[in-house]
N, C-alpha and C positions, 0 to 999 in steps of 0.2 A: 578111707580112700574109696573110686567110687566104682564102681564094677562096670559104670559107662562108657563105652569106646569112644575114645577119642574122634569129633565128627571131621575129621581133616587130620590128613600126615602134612611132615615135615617138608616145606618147597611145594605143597600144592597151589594150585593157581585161581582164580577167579576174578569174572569179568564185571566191573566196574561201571552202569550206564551211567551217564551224564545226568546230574539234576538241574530240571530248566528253573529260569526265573530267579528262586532264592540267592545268587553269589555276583557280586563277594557282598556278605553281611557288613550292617556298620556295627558301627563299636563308640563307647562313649567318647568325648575330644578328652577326659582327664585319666583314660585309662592304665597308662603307666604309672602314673602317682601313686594310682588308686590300687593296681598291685602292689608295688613293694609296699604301702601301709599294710596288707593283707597280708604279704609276703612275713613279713614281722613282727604280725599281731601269731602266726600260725606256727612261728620257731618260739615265742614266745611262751604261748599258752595250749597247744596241741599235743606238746611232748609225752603226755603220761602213756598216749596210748602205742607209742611205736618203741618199743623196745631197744629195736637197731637205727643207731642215727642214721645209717645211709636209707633208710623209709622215709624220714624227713625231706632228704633231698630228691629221691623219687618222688612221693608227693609232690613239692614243690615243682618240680620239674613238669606235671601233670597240667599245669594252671587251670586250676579250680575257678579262682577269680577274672582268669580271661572270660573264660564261658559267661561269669557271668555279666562283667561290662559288653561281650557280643549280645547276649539274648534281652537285654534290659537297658539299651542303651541309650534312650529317651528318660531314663528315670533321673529325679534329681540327685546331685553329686552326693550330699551328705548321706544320703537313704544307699544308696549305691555301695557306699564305703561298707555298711551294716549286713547289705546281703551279699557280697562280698567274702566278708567271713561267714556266715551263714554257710554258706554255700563248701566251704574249705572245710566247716565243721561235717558237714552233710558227707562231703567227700571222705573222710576220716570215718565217718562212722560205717559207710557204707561198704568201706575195704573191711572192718571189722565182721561186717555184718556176712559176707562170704569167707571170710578166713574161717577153717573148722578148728583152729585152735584159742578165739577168740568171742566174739559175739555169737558167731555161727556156727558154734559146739554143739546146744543144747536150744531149742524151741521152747522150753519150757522155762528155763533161767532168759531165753530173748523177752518173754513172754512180762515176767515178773521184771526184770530193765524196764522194758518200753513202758508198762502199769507204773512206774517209778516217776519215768518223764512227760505221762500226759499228766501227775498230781503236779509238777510243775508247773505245768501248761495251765493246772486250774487254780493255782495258787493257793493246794491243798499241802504243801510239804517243800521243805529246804534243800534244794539240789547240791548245798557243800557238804555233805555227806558220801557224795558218789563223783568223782574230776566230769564225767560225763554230763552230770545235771548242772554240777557248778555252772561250767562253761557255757553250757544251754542256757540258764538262768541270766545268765548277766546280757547275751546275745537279744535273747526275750524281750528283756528288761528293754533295751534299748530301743528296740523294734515296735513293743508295744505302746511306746509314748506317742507315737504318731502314727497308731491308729485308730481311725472309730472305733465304737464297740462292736458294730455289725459288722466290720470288716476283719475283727481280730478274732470274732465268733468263729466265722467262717476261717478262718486261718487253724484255727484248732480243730474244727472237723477235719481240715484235709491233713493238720498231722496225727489223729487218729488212725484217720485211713492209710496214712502212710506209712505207718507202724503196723497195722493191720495185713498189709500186702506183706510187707517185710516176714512177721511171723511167719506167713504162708510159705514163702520163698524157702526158707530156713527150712521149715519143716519138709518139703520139696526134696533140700539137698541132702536131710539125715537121711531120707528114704528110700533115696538113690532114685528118683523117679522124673520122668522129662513128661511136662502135662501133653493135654492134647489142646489145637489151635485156641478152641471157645474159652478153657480155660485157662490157660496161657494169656489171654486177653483179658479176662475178670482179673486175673491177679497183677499183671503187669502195671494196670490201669494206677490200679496203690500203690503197687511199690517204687514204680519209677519217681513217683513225688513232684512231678509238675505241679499236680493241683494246687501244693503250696505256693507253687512260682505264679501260676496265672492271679491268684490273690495276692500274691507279693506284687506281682504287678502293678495291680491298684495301688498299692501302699509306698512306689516307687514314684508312681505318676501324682500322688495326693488326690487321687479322687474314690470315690466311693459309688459301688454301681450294684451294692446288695438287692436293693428294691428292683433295679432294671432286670435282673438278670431273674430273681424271681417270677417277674410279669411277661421277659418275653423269652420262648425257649426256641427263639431263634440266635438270643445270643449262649444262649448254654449249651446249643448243639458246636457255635462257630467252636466252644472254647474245646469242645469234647474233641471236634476234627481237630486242633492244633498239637492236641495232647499226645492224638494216637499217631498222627506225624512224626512227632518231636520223638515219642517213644519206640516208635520203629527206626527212624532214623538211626536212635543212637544202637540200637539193638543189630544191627546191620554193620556196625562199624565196630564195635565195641563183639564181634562173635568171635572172634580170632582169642582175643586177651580173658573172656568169658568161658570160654572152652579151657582152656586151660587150667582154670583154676575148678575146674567139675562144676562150673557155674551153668544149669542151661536152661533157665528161666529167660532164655532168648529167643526169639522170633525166627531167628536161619537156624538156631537147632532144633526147636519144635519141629521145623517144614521139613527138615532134613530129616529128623532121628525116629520123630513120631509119625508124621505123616507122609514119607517115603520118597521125601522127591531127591533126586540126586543135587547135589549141593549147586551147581550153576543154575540149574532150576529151580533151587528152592532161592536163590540170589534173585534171579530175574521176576518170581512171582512176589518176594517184598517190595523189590521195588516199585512194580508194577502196586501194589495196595499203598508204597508212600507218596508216588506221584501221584495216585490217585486224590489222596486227601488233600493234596498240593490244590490241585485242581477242582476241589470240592471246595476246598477253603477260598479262593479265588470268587467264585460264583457266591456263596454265600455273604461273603466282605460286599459285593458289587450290588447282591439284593438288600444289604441292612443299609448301604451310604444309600439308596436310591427309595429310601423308605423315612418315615417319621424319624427315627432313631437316627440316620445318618445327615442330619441338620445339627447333631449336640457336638461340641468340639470334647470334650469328655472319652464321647462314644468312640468319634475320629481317634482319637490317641491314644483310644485303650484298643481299637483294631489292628493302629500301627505297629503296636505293642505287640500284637499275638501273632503277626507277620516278622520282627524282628527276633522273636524266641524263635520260631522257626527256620531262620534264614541263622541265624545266631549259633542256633543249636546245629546244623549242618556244618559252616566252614572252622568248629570248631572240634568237630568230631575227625575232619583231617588233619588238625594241627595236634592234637593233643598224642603226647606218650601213654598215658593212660589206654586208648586203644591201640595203638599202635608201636610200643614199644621204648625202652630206656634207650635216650639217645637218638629219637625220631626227630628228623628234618624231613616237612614235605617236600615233595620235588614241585608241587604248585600243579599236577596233574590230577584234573576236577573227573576222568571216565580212564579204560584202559583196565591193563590186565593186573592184579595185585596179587602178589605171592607173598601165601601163608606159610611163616617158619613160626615154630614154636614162643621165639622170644621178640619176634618184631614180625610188622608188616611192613611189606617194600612195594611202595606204588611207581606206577609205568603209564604209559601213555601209548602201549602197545594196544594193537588191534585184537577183538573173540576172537577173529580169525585163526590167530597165534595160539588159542589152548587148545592142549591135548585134547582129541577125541574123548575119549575114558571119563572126561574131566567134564565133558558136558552133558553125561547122559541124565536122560529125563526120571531117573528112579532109582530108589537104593531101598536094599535090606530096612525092616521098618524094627525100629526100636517100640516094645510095648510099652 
């Protein structure tokens, strides 16, 4: 259990700005289909690891596969269906991965797991030995028939690193320890697991952009600003449900616990860093289409791509239970004031105006 105060009581309040531009995100036209096959594939073959059925329907209730028809909704249908459950597997693993009676017991047994599923990844060792690599294995399997070899390369460094972040995380929560901002950011960067998506990306669109991305590091910066967007965003929406579980490898507990700002302050200075890359990303898409690069229809579709992960990834992080509690309907209110109770958030379309003084001060007690 974790000696960490809780960074928000029960019925506390916070102020919600408006994100411009991104909403409402699209979404694929076969997305319904394309979850309940997901939906089915996941009561199916996910079961070993949730002990109590009613996880199952929590899960499910999360939609894993929404997110990902919003964030990839340009990709082809059949490809779609594959990361899809990917994506449901990922989610499954990653409630493991914070549970301390599960994956996130022991750093050292996380450590020897993951060393298990990158020899899958290298086609060093037979994942029916463990439900976890089975399921990975055949996922894989599927995944890697359609794709180059540079593309699948690159797919395995970033689930390295995505394992890599993870171990760190894990290690973070046995030690009871909330990093500070710089590292909080090295480590977030892996474990969030975008990297996977941005490469999945290509792999949804069929095209292959290994060589491009090597030669110019204007598109490796675009893809870095989508990442730290995408990874803020959800870190901003996902503190409420994070906190909770003594998870705070999150960006509003960092600002809050470590770095001392009172929690509307440390609300208003994320945002302030996620509209900022909003806004960076914007200018930077405008100089690559107005450059060599932005003549290849390739390029065009893989920017469109790293705008609808972002736009994807935002009006999905209001709809899901997963942040926002079992049982969450949004009320369709995009700014306004949201009150934190322990087992849901409840969105409003109330005015700052309306929060307690107390509520907005600019500082608070600093967690070491």
């Amino acid at each position: 259990m974790s000696t960490i105060p809780k960074p928000f009581s029960d019925g506390m309040q916070i102020y919600l700005p408006e994100f411009p531009y991104l909403l409402p995100a699209c979404s694929h036209p076969r997305t319904e289909d394309i979850r309940r096959e997901s939906d089915a594939w996941v009561r199916e073959t996910m079961g070993f690891a949730m002990a109590d059925p009613r996880e199952m329907e929590l899960l499910l209730e999360e939609t894993a596969s929404l997110w990902t028809c919003l964030v990839l909704p340009t990709a082809r249908e059949d490809r779609l269906r594959h990361l899809c459950k990917y994506t449901e597997y990922l989610s499954v693993f990653d409630n493991a991965m914070v549970d301390r009676t599960k994956i996130g017991s022991d750093p050292d047994a996380a450590r020897e797991m993951f060393g298990r599923v990158a020899n899958i990844l290298d086609d060093r060792a037979d994942g029916a030995d463990f439900a976890w690599g089975s399921v990975l294995q055949g996922l894989w399997k599927e995944m890697r028939a359609g794709m180059p070899p540079a593309v699948w390369d690159r797919f395995m460094g970033e689930v390295r690193r995505f394992l890599g972040g993870c171990v760190r995380e894990i290690t973070s929560r046995t030690e009871d320890r909330v990093f500070d901002y710089d590292t909080y950011l090295e480590v977030r960067k892996d474990s969030v697991g975008m990297g996977m998506y941005f490469v999945l990306g290509e792999y949804g669109l069929g095209i292959d952009l290994t060589e491009d991305l090597r030669r110019h590091p204007e598109l490796r910066d675009i893809v870095d600003t989508a990442l730290v967007h995408i990874m803020l965003t959800n870190d901003l929406f996902s503190f409420r449900a994070e906190a909770m579980m003594d998870d705070y490898v999150n960006a509003l507990s960092v600002l809050h616990l470590r770095e001392g700002l009172g929690l509307q302050a440390a609300v208003d200075r994320l945002f302030a860093f996620i509209d900022g890359k909003r806004a960076e990303f914007m200018a930077a898409r405008a100089a690559i289409e107005a450059g060599e690069l932005g003549g290849r229809e390739d390029i065009r579709a893989y920017l469109d791509a790293l705008w609808h992960m972002m736009a994807g990834n935002l009006q999905w992080s209001y709809l899901t239970s997963r942040y926002n509690g079992p049982g969450h309907t949004w009320s369709g209110a995009r700014s306004g004031v949201l009150t934190l109770h322990r087992e849901r958030t409840v969105f409003s379309d109330d005015a700052y105006c309306t929060l307690p003084p107390a509520w907005t001060a600019a500082r608070t007690e600093v967690r070491g």
